[in-house]
VMD Tcl script that builds the backbone (N, CA, C; Angstrom):
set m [mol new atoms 231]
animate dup $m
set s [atomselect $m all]
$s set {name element resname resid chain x y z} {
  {N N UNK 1 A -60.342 170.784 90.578}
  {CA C UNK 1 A -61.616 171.283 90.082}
  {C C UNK 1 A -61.716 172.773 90.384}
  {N N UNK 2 A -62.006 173.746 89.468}
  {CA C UNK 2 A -61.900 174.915 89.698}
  {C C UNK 2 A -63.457 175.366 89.663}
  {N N UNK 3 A -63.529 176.365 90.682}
  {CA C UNK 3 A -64.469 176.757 91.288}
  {C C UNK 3 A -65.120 177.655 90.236}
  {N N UNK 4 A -66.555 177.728 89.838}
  {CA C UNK 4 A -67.618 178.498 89.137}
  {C C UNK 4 A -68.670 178.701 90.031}
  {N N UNK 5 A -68.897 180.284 90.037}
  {CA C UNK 5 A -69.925 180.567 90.692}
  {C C UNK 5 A -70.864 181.813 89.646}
  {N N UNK 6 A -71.912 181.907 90.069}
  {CA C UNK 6 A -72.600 182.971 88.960}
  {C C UNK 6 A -73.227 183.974 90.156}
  {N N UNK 7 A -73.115 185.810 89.645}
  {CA C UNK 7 A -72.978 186.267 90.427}
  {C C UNK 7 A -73.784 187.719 89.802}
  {N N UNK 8 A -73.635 188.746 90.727}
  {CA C UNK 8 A -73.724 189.978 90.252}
  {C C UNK 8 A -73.087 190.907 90.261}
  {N N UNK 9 A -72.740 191.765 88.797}
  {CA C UNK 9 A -72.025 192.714 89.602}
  {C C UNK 9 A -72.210 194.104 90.539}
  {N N UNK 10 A -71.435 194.228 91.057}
  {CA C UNK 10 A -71.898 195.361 92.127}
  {C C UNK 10 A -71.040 196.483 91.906}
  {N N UNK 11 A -70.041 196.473 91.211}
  {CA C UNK 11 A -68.961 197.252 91.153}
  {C C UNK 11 A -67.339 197.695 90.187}
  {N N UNK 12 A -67.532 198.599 89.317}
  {CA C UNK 12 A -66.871 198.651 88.537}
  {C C UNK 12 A -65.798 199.642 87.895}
  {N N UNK 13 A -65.348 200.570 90.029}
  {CA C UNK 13 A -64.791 201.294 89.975}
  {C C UNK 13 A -63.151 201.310 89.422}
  {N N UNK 14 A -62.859 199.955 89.597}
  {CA C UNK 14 A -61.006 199.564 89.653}
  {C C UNK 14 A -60.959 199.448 87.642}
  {N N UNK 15 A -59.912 199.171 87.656}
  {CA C UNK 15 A -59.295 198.770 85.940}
  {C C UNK 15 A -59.244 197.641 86.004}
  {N N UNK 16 A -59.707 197.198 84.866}
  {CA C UNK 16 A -59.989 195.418 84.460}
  {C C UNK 16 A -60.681 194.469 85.420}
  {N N UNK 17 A -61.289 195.123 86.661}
  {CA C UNK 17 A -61.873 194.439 87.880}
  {C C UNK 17 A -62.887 194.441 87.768}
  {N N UNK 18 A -64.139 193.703 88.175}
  {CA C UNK 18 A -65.463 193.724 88.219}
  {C C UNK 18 A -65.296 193.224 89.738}
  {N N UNK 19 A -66.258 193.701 90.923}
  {CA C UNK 19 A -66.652 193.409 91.947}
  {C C UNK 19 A -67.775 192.461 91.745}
  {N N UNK 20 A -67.648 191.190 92.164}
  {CA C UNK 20 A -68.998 190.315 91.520}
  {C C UNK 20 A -70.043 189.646 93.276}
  {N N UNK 21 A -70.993 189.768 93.253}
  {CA C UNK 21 A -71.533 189.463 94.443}
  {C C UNK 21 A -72.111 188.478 94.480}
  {N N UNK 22 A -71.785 187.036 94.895}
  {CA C UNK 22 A -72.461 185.944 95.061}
  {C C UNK 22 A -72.940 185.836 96.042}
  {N N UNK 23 A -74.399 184.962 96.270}
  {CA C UNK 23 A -75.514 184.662 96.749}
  {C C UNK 23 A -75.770 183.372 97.076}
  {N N UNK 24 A -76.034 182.525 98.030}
  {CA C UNK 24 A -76.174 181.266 97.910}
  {C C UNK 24 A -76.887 180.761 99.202}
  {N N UNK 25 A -77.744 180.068 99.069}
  {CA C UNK 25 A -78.487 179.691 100.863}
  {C C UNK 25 A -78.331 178.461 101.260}
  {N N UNK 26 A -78.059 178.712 102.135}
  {CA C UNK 26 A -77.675 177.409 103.072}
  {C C UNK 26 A -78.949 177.232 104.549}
  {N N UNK 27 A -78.694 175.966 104.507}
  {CA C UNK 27 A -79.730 175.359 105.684}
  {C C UNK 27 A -79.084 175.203 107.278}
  {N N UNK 28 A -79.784 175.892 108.102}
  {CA C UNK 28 A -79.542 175.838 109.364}
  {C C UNK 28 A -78.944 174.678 109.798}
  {N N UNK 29 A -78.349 173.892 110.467}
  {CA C UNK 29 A -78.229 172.392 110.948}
  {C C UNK 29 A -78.907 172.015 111.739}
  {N N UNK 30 A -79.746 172.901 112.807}
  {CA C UNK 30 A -80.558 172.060 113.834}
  {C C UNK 30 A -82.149 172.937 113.742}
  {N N UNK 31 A -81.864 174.313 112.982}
  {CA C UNK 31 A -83.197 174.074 112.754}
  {C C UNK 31 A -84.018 174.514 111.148}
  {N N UNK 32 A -83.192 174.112 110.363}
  {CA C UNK 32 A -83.578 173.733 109.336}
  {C C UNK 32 A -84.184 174.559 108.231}
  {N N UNK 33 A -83.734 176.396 108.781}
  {CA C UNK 33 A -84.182 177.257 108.156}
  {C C UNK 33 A -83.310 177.606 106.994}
  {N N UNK 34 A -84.202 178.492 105.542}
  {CA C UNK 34 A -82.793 178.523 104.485}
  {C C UNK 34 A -82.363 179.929 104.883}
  {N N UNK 35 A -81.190 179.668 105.134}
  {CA C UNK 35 A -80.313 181.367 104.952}
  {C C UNK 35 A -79.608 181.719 104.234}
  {N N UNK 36 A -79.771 183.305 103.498}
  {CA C UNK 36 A -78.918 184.004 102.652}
  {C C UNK 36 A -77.443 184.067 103.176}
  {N N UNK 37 A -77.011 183.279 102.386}
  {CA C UNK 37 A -75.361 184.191 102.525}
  {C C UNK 37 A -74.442 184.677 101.614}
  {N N UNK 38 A -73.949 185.957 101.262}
  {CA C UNK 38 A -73.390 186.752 100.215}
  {C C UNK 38 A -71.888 186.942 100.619}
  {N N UNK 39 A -71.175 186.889 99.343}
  {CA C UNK 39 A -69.813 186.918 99.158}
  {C C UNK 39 A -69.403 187.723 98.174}
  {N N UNK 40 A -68.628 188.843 98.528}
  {CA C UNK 40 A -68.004 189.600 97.305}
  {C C UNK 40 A -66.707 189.076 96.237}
  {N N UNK 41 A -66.355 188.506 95.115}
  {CA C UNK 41 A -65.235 188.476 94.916}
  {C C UNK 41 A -65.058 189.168 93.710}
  {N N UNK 42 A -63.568 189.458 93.851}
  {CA C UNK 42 A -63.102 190.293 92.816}
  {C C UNK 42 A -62.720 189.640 91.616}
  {N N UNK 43 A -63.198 190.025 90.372}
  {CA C UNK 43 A -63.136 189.122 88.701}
  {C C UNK 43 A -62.345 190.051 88.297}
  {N N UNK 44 A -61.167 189.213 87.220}
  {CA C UNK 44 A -60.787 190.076 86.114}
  {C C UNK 44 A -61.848 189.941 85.051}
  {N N UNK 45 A -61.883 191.079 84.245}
  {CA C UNK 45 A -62.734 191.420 83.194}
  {C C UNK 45 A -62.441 190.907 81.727}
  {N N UNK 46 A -61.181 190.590 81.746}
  {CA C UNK 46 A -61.044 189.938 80.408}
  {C C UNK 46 A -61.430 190.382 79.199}
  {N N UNK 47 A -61.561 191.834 78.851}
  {CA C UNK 47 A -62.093 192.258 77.726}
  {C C UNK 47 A -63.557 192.052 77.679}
  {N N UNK 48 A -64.613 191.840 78.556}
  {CA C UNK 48 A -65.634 191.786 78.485}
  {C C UNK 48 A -66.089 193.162 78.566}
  {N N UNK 49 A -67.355 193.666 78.367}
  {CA C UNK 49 A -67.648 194.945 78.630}
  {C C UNK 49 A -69.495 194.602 79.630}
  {N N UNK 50 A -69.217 195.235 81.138}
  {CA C UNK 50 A -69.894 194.958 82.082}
  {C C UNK 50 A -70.648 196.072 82.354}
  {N N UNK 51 A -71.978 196.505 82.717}
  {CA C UNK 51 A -72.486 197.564 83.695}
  {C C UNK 51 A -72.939 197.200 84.762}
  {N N UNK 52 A -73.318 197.826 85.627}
  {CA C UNK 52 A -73.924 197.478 87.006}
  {C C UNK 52 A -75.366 196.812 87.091}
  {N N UNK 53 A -74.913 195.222 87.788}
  {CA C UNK 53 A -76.268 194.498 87.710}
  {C C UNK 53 A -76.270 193.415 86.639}
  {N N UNK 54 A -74.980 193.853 85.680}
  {CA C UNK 54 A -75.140 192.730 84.897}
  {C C UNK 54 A -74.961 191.064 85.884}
  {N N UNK 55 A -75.846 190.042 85.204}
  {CA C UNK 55 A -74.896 188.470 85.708}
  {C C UNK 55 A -74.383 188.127 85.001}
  {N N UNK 56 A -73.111 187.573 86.024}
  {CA C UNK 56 A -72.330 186.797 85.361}
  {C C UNK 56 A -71.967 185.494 85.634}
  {N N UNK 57 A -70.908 185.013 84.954}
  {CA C UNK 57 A -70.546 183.675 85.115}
  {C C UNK 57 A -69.301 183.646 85.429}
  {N N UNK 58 A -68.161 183.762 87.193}
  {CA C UNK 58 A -66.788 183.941 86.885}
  {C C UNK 58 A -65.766 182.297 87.182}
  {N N UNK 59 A -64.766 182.599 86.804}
  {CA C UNK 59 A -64.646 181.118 87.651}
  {C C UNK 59 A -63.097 181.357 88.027}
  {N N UNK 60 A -62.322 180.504 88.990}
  {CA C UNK 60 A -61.329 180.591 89.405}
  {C C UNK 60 A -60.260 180.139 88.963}
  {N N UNK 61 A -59.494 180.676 88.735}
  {CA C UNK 61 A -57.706 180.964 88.336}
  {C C UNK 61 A -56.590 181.479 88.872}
  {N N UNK 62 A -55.697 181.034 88.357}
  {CA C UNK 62 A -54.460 181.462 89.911}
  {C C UNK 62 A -54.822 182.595 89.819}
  {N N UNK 63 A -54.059 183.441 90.884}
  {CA C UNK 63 A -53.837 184.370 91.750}
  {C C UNK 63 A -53.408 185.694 90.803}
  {N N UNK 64 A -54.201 186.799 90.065}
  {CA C UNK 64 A -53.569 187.665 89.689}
  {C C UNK 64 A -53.330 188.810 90.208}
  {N N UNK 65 A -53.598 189.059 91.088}
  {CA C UNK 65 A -53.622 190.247 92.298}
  {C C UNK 65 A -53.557 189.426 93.491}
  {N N UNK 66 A -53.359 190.273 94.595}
  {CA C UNK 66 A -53.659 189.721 96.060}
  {C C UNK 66 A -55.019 189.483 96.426}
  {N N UNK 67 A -56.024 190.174 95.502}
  {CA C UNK 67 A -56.853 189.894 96.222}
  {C C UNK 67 A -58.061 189.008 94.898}
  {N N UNK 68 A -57.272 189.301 93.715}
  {CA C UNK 68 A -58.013 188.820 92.916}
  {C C UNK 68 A -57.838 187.382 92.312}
  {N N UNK 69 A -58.498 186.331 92.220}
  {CA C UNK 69 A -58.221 184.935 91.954}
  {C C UNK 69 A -59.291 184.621 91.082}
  {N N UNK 70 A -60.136 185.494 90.717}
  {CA C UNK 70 A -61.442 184.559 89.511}
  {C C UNK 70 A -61.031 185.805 88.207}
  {N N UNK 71 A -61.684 184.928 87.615}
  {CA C UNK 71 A -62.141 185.784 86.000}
  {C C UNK 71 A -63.137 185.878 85.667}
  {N N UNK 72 A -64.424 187.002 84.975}
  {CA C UNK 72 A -65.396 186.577 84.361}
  {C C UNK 72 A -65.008 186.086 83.009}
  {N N UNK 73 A -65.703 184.700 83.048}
  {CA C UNK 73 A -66.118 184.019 81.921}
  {C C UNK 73 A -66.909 184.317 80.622}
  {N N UNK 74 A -68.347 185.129 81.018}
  {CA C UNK 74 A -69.193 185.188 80.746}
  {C C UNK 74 A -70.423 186.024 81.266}
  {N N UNK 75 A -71.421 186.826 80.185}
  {CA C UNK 75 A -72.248 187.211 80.541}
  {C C UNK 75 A -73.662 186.854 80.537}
  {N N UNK 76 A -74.391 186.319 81.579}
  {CA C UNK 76 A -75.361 185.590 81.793}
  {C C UNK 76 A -76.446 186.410 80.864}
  {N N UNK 77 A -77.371 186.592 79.907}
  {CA C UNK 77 A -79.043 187.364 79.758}
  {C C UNK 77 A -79.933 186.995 81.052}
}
mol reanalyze $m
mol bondsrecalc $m
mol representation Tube
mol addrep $m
């Protein structure tokens, strides 16, 4: 099952890369508060055309860089 997450981008200094910033809250275990927690990952762009802030939709695929493993899919309105 390959991983989809929807995200923002933050960054669109590299070639064919989008820096995408996911968001997601999770619940304390003992005391039950929700907490933010954010993750940067790096998307190939796929011929999409992105600006800063757009959302998106990326999802995961082998390994095309060392550090890069998702693609954007899609651009969220």
């Amino acid at each position: 099952m390959k991983k989809i997450f929807e995200g923002t981008v933050v960054s669109l200094k590299m070639q064919n890369t989008a820096v995408v910033e996911v968001l997601r809250y999770i619940s304390h275990p003992l005391y039950k508060k929700r907490l933010k927690r954010t993750k940067k990952f790096k998307a190939d762009l796929a011929g999409i055309t992105l600006s800063l802030g757009d959302r998106v939709r990326i999802q995961e695929v082998k390994p095309i860089s060392k550090d890069k493993n998702f693609k954007v899919t899609e651009k969220i309105k």
